[in-house]
PDB file of N, CA, C and O in Angstrom:
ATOM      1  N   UNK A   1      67.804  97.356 159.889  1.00  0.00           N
ATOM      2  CA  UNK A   1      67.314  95.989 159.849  1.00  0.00           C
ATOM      3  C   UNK A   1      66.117  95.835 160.800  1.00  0.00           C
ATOM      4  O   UNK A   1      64.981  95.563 160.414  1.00  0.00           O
ATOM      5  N   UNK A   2      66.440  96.013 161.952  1.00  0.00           N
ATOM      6  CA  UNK A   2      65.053  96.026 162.809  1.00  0.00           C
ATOM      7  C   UNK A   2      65.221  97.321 163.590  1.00  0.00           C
ATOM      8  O   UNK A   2      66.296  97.761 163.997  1.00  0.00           O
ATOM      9  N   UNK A   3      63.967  97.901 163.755  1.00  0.00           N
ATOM     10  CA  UNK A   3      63.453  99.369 164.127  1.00  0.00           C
ATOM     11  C   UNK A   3      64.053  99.144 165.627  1.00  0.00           C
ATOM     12  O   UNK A   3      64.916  99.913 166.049  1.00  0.00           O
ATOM     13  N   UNK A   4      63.663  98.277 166.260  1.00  0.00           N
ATOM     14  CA  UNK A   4      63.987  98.522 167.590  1.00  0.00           C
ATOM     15  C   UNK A   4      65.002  97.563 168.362  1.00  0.00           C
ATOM     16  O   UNK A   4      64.816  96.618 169.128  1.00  0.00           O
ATOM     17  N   UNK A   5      66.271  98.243 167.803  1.00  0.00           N
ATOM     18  CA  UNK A   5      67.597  97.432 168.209  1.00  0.00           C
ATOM     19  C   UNK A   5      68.411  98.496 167.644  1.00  0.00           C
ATOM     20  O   UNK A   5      68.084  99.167 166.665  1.00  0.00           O
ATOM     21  N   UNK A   6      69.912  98.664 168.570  1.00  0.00           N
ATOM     22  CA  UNK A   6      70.576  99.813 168.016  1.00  0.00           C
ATOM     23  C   UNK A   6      71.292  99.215 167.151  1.00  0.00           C
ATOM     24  O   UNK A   6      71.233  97.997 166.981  1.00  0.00           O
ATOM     25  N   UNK A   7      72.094 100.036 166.466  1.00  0.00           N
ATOM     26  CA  UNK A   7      72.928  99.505 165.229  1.00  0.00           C
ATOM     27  C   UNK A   7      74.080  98.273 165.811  1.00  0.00           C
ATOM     28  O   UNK A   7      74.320  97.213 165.233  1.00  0.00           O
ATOM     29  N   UNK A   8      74.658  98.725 167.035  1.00  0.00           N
ATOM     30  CA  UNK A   8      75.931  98.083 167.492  1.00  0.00           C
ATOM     31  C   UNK A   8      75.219  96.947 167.925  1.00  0.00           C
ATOM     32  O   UNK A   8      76.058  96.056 168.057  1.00  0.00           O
ATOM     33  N   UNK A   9      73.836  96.424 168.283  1.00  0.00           N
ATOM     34  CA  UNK A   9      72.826  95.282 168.311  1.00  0.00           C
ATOM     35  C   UNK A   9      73.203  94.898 166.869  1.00  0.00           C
ATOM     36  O   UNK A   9      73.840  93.851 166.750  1.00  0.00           O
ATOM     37  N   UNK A  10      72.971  95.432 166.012  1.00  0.00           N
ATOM     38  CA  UNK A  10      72.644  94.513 164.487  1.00  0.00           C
ATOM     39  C   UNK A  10      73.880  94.022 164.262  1.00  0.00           C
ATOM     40  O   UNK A  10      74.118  92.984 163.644  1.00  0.00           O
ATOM     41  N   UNK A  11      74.647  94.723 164.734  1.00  0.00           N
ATOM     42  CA  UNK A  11      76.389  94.295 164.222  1.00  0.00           C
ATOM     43  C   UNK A  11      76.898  92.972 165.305  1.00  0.00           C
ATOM     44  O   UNK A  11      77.722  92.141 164.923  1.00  0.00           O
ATOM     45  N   UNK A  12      76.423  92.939 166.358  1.00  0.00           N
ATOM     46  CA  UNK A  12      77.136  92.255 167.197  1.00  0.00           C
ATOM     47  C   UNK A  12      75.967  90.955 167.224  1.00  0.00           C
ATOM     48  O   UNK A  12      76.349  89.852 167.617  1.00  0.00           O
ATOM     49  N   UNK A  13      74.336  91.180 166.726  1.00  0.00           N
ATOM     50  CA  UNK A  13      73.949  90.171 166.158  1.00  0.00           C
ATOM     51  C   UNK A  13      74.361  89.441 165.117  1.00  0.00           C
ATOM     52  O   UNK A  13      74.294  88.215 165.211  1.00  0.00           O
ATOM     53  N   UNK A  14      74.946  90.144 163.741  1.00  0.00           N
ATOM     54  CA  UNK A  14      75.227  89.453 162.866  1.00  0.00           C
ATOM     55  C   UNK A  14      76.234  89.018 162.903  1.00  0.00           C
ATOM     56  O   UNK A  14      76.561  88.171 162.072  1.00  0.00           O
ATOM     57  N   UNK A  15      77.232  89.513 164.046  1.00  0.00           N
ATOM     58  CA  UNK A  15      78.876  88.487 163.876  1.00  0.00           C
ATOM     59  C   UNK A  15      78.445  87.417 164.767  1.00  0.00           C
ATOM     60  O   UNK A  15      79.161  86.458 165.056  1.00  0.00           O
ATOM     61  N   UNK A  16      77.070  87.629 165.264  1.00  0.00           N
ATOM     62  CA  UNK A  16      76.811  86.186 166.193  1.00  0.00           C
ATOM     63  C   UNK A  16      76.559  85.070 164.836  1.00  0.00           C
ATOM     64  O   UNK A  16      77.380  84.196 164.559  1.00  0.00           O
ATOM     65  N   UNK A  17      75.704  85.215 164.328  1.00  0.00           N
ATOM     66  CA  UNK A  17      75.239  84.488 163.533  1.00  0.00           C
ATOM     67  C   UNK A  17      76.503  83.987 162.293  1.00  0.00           C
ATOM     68  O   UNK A  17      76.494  82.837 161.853  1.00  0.00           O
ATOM     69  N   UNK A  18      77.275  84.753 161.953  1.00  0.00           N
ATOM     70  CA  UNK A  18      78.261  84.403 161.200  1.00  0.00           C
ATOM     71  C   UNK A  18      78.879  82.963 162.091  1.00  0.00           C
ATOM     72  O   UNK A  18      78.856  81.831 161.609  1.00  0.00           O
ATOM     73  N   UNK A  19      79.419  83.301 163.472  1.00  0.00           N
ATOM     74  CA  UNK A  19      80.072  82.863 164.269  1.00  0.00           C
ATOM     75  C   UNK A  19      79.620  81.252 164.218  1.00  0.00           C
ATOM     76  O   UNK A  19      80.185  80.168 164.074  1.00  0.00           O
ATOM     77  N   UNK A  20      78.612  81.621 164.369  1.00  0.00           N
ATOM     78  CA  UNK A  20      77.389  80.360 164.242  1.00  0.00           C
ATOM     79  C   UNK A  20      77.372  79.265 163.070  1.00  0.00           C
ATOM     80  O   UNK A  20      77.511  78.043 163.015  1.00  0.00           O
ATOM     81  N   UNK A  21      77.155  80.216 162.238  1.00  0.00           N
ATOM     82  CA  UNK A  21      77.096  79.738 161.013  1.00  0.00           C
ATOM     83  C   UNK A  21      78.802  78.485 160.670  1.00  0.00           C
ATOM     84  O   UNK A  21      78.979  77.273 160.543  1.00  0.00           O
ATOM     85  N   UNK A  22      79.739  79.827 160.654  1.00  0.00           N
ATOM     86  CA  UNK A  22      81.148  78.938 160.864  1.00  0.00           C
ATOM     87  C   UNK A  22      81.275  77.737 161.482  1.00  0.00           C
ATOM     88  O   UNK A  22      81.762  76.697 161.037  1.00  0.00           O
ATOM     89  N   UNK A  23      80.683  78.017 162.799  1.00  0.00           N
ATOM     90  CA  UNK A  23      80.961  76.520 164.099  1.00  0.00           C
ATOM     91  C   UNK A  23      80.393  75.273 163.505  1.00  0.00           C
ATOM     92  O   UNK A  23      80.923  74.178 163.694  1.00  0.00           O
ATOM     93  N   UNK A  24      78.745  75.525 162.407  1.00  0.00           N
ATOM     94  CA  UNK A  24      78.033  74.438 162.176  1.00  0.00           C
ATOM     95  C   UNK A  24      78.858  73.726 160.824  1.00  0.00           C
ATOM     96  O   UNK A  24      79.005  72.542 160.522  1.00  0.00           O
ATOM     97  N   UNK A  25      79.340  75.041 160.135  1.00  0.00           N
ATOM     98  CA  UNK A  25      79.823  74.232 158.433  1.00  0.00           C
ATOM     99  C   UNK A  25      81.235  73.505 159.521  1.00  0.00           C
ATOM    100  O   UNK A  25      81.196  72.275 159.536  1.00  0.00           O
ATOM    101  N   UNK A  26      82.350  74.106 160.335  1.00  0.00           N
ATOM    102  CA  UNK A  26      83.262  73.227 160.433  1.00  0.00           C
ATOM    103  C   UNK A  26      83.199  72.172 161.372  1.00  0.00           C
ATOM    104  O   UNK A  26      84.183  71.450 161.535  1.00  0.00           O
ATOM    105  N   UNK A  27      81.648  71.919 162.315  1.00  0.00           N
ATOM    106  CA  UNK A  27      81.255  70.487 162.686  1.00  0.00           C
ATOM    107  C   UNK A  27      81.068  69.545 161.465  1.00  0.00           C
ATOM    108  O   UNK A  27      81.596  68.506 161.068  1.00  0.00           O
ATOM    109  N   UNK A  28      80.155  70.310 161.080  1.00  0.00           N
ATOM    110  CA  UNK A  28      79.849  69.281 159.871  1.00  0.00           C
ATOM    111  C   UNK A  28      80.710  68.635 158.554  1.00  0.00           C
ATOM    112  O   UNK A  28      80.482  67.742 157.739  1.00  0.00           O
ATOM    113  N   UNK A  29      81.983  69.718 158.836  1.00  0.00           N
ATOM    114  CA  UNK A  29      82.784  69.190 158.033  1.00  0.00           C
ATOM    115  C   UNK A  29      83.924  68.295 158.509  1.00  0.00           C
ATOM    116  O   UNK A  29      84.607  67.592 157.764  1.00  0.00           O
ATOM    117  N   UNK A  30      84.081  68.416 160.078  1.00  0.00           N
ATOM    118  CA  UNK A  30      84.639  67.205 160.869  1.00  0.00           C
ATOM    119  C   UNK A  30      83.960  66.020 160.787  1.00  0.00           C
ATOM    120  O   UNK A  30      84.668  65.036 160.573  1.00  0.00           O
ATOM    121  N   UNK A  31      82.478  65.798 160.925  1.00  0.00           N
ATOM    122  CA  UNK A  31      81.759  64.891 161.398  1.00  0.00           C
ATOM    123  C   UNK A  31      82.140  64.192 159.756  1.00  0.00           C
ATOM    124  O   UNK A  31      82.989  63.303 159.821  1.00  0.00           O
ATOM    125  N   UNK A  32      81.760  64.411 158.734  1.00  0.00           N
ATOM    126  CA  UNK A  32      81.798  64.174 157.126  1.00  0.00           C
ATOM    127  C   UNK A  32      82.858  63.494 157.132  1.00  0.00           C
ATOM    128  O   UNK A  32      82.812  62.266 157.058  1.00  0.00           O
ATOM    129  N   UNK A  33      84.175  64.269 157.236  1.00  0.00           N
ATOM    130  CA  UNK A  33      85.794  63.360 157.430  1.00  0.00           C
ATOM    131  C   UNK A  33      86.110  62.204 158.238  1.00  0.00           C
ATOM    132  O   UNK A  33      86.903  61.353 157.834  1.00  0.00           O
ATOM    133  N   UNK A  34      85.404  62.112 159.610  1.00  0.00           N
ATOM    134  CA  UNK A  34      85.095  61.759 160.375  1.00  0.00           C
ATOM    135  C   UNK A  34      84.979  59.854 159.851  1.00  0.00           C
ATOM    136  O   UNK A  34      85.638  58.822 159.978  1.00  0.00           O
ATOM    137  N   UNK A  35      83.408  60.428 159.096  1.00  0.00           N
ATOM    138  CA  UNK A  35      82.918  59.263 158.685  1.00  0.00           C
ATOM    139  C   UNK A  35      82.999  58.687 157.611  1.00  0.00           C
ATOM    140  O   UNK A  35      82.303  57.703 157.362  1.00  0.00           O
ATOM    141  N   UNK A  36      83.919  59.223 156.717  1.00  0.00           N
ATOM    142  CA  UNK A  36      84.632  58.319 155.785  1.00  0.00           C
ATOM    143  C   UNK A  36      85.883  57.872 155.159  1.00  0.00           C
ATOM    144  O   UNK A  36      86.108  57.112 154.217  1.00  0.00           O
ATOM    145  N   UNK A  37      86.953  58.843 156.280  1.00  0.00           N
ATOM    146  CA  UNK A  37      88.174  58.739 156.394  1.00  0.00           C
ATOM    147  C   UNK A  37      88.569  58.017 157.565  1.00  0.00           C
ATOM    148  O   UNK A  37      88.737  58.588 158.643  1.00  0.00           O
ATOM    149  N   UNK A  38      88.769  56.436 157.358  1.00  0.00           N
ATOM    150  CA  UNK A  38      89.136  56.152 158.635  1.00  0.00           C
ATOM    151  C   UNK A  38      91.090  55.872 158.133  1.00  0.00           C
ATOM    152  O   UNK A  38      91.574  55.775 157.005  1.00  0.00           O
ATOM    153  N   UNK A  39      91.750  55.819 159.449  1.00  0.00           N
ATOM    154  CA  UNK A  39      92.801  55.199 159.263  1.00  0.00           C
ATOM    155  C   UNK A  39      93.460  53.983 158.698  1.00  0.00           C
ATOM    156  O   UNK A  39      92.830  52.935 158.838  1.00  0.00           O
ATOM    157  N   UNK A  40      94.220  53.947 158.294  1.00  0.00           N
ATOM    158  CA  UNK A  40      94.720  52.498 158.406  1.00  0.00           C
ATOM    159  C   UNK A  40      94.999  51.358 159.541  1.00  0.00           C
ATOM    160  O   UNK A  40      95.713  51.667 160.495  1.00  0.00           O
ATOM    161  N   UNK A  41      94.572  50.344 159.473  1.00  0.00           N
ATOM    162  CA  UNK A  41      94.952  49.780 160.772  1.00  0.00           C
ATOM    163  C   UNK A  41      96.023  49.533 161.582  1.00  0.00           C
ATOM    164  O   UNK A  41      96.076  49.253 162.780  1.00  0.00           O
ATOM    165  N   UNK A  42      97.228  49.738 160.400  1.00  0.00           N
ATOM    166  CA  UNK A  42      98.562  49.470 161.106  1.00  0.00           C
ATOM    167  C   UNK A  42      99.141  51.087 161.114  1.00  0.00           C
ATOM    168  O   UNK A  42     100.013  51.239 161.969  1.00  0.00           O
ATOM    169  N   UNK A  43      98.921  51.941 160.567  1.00  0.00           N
ATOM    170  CA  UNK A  43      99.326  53.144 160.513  1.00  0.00           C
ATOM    171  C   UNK A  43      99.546  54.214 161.967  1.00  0.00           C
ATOM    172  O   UNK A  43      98.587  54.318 162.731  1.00  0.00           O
ATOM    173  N   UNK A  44     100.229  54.613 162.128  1.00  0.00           N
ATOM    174  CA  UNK A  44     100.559  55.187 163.466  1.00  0.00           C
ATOM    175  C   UNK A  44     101.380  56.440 163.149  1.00  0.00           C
ATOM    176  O   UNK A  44     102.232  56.354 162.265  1.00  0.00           O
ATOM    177  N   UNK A  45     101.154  57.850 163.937  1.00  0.00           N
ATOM    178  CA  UNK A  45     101.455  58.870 163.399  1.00  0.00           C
ATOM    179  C   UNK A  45     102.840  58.825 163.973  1.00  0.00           C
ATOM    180  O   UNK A  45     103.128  60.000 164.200  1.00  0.00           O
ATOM    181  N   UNK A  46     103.655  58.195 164.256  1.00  0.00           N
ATOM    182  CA  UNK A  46     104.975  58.358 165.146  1.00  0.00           C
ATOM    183  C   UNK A  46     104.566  58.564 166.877  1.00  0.00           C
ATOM    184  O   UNK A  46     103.597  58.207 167.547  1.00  0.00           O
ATOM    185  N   UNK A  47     105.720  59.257 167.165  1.00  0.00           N
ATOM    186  CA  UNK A  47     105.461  59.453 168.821  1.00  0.00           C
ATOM    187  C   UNK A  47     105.786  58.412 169.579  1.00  0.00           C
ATOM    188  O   UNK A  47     106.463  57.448 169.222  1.00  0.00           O
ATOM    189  N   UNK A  48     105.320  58.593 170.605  1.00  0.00           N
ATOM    190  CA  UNK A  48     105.634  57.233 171.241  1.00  0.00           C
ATOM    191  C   UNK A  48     105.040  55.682 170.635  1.00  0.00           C
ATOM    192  O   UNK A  48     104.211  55.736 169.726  1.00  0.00           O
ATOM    193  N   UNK A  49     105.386  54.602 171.045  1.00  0.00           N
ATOM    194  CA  UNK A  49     104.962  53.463 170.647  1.00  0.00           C
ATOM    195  C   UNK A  49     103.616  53.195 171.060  1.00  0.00           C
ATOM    196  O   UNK A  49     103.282  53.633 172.161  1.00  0.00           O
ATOM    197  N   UNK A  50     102.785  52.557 170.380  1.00  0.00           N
ATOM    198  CA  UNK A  50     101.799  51.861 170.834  1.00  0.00           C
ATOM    199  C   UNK A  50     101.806  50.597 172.082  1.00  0.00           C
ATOM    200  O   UNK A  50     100.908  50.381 172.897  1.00  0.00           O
ATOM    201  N   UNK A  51     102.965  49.948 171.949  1.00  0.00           N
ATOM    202  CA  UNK A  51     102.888  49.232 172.935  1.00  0.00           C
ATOM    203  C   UNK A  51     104.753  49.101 172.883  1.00  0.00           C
ATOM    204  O   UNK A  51     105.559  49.081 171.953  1.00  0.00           O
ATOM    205  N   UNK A  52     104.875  49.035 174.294  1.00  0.00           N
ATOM    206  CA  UNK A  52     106.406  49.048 173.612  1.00  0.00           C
ATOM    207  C   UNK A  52     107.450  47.841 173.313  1.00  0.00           C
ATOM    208  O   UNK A  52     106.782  46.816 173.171  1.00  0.00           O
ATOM    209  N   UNK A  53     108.111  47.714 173.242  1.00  0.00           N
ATOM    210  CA  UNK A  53     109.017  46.402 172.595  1.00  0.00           C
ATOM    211  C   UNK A  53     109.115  45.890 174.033  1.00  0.00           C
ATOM    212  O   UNK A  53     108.924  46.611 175.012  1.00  0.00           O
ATOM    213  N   UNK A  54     109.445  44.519 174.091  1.00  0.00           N
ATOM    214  CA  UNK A  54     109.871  43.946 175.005  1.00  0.00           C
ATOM    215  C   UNK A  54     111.402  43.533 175.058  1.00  0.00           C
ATOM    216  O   UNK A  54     112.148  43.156 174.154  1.00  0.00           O
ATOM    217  N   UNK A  55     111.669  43.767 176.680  1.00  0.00           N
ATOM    218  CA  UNK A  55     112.974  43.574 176.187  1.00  0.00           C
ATOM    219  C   UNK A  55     113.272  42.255 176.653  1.00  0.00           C
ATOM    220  O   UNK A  55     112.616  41.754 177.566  1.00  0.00           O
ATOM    221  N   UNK A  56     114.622  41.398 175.851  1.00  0.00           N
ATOM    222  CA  UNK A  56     115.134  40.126 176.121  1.00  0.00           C
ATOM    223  C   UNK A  56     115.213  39.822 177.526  1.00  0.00           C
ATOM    224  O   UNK A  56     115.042  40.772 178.290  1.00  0.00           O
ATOM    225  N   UNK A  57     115.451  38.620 178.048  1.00  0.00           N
ATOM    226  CA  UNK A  57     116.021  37.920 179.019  1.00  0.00           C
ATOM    227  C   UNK A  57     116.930  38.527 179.881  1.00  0.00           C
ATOM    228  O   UNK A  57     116.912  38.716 181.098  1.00  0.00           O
ATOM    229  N   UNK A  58     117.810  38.820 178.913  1.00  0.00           N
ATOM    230  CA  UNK A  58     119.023  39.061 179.453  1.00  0.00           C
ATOM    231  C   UNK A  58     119.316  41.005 179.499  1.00  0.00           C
ATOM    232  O   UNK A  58     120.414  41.526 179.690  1.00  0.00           O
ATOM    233  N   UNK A  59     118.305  41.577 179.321  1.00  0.00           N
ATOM    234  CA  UNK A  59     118.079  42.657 179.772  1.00  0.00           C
ATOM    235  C   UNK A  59     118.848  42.841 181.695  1.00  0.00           C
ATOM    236  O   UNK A  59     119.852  43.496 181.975  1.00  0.00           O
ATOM    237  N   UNK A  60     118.457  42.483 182.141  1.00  0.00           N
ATOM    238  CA  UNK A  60     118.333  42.524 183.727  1.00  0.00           C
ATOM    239  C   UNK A  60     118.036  41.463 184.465  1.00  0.00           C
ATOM    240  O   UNK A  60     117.070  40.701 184.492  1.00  0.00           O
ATOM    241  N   UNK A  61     119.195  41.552 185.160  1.00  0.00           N
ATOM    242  CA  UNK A  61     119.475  40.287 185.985  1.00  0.00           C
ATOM    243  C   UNK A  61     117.901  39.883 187.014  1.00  0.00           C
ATOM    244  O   UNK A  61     117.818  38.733 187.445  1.00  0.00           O
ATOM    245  N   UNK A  62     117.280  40.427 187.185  1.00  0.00           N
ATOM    246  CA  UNK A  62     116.243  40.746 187.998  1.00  0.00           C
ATOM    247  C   UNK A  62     114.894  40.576 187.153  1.00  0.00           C
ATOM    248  O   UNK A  62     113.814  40.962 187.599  1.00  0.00           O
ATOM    249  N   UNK A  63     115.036  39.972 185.905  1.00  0.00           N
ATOM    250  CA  UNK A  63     113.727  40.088 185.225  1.00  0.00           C
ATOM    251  C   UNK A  63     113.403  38.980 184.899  1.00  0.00           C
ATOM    252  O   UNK A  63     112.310  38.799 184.361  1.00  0.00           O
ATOM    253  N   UNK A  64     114.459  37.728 185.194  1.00  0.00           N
ATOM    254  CA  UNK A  64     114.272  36.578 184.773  1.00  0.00           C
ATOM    255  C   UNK A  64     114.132  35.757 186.139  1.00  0.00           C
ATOM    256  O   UNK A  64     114.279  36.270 187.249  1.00  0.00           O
ATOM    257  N   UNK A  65     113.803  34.300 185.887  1.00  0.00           N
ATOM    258  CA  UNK A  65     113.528  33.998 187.592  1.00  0.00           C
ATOM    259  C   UNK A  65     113.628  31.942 186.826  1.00  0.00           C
ATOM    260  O   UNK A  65     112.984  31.398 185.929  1.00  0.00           O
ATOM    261  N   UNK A  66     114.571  31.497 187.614  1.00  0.00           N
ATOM    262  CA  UNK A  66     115.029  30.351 187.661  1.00  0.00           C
ATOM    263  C   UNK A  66     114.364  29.194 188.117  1.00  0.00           C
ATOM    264  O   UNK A  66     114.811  28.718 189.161  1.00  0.00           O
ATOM    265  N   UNK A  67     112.832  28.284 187.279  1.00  0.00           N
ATOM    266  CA  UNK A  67     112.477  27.762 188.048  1.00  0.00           C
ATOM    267  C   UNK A  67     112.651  25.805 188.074  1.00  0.00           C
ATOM    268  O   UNK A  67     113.387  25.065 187.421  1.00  0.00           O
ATOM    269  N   UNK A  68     111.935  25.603 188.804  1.00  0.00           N
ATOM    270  CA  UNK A  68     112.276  23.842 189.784  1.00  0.00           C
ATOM    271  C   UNK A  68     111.901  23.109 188.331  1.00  0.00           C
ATOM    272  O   UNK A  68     111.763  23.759 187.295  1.00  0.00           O
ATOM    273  N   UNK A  69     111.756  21.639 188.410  1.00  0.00           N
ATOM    274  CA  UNK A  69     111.017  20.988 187.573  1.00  0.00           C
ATOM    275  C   UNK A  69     109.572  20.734 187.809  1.00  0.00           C
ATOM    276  O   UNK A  69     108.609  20.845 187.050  1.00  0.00           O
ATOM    277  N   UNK A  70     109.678  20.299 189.269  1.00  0.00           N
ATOM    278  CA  UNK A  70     108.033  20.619 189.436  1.00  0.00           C
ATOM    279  C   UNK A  70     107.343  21.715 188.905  1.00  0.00           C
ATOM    280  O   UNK A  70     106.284  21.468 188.329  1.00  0.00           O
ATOM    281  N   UNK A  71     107.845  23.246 189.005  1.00  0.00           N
ATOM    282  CA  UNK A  71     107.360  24.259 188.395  1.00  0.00           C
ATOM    283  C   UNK A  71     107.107  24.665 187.174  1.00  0.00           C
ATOM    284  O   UNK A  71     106.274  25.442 186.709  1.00  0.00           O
ATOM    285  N   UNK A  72     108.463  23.632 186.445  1.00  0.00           N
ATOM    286  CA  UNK A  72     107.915  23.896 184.699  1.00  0.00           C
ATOM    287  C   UNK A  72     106.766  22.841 184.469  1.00  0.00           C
ATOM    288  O   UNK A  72     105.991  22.962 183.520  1.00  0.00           O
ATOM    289  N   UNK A  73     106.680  21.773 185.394  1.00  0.00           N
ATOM    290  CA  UNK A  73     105.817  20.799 184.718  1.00  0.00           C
ATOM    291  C   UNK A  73     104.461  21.179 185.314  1.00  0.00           C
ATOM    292  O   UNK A  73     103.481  21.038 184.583  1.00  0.00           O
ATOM    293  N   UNK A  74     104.288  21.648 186.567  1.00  0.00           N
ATOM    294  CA  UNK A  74     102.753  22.587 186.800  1.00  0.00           C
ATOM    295  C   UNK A  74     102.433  23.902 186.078  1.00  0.00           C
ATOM    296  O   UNK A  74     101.357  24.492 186.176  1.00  0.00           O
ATOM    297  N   UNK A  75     103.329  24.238 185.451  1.00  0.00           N
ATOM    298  CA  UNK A  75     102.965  25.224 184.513  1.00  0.00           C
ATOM    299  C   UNK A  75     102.925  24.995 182.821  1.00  0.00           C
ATOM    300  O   UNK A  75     102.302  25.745 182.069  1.00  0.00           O
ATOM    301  N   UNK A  76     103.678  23.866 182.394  1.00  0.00           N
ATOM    302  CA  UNK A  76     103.242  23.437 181.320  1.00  0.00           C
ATOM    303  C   UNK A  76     101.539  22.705 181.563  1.00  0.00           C
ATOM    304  O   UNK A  76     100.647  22.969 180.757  1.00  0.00           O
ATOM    305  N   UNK A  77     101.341  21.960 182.542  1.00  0.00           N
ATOM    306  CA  UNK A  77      99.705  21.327 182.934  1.00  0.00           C
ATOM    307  C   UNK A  77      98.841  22.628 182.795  1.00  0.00           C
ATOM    308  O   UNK A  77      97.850  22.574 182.066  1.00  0.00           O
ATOM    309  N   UNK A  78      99.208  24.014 183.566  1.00  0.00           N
ATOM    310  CA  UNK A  78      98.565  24.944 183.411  1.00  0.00           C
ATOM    311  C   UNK A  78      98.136  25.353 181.993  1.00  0.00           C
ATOM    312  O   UNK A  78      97.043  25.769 181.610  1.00  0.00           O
ATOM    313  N   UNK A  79      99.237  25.139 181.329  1.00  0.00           N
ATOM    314  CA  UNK A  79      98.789  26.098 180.330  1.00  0.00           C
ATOM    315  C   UNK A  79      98.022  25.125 179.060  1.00  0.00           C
ATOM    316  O   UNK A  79      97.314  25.640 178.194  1.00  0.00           O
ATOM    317  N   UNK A  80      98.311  23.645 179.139  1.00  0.00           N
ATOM    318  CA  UNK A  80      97.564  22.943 178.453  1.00  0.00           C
ATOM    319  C   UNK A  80      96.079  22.728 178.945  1.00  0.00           C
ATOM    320  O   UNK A  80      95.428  21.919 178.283  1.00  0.00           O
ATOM    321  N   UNK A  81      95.492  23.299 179.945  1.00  0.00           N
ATOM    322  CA  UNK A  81      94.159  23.168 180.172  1.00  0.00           C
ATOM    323  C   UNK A  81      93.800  24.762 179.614  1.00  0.00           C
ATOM    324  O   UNK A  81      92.641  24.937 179.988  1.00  0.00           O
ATOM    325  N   UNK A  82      94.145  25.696 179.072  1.00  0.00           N
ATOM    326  CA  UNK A  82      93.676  26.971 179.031  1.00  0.00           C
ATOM    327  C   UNK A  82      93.294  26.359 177.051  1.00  0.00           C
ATOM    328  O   UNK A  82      94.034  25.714 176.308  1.00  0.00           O
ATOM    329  N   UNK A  83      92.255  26.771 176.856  1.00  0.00           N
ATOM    330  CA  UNK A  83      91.692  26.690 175.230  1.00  0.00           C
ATOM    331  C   UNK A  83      92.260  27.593 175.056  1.00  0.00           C
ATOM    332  O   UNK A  83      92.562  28.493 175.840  1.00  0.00           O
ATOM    333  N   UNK A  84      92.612  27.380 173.329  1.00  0.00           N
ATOM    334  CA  UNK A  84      93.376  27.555 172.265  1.00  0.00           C
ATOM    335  C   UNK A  84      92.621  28.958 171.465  1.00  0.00           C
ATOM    336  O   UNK A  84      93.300  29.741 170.801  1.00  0.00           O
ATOM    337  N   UNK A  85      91.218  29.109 171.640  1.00  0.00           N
ATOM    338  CA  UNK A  85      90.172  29.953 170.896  1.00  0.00           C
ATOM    339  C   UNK A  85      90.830  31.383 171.050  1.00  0.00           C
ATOM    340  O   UNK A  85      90.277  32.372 170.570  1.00  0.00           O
TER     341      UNK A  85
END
């Protein structure tokens, strides 16, 4: 192939270039899938949860918290000044 390069050059050039060649067709064939296979929006491959469940009230004595009337009624005021958007 070329006069001045030994053979084990031409060989270890051309598995470069193969190598090469491979890396670009299977970018390009990620990038292709990529961009017109999207997911579904609710679809999820299993595994862990996306977000996880919440648990009730009465889960743990320690998760709930007993409050005054003043406190429900400054926090109902709170939350009626926060917009709806």
């Amino acid at each position: 192939m070329f006069p001045s390069i030994s053979p084990a050059q031409e060989i270890g050039l051309a598995v470069l270039l193969v190598a090469a060649l491979v890396w670009v067709l299977g970018l390009g064939h990620m990038l292709w899938d990529s961009r017109f296979h999207h997911p579904e929006p609710g679809a999820h491959d299993g595994g862990l949860p996306a977000i996880p469940a919440q648990r009730g009230a009465a889960a743990h004595p320690m998760e709930s918290v007993e409050l005054t009337e003043a406190e429900e009624q400054a926090f109902a005021g709170l939350i009626r000044t926060l917009p709806l958007h």
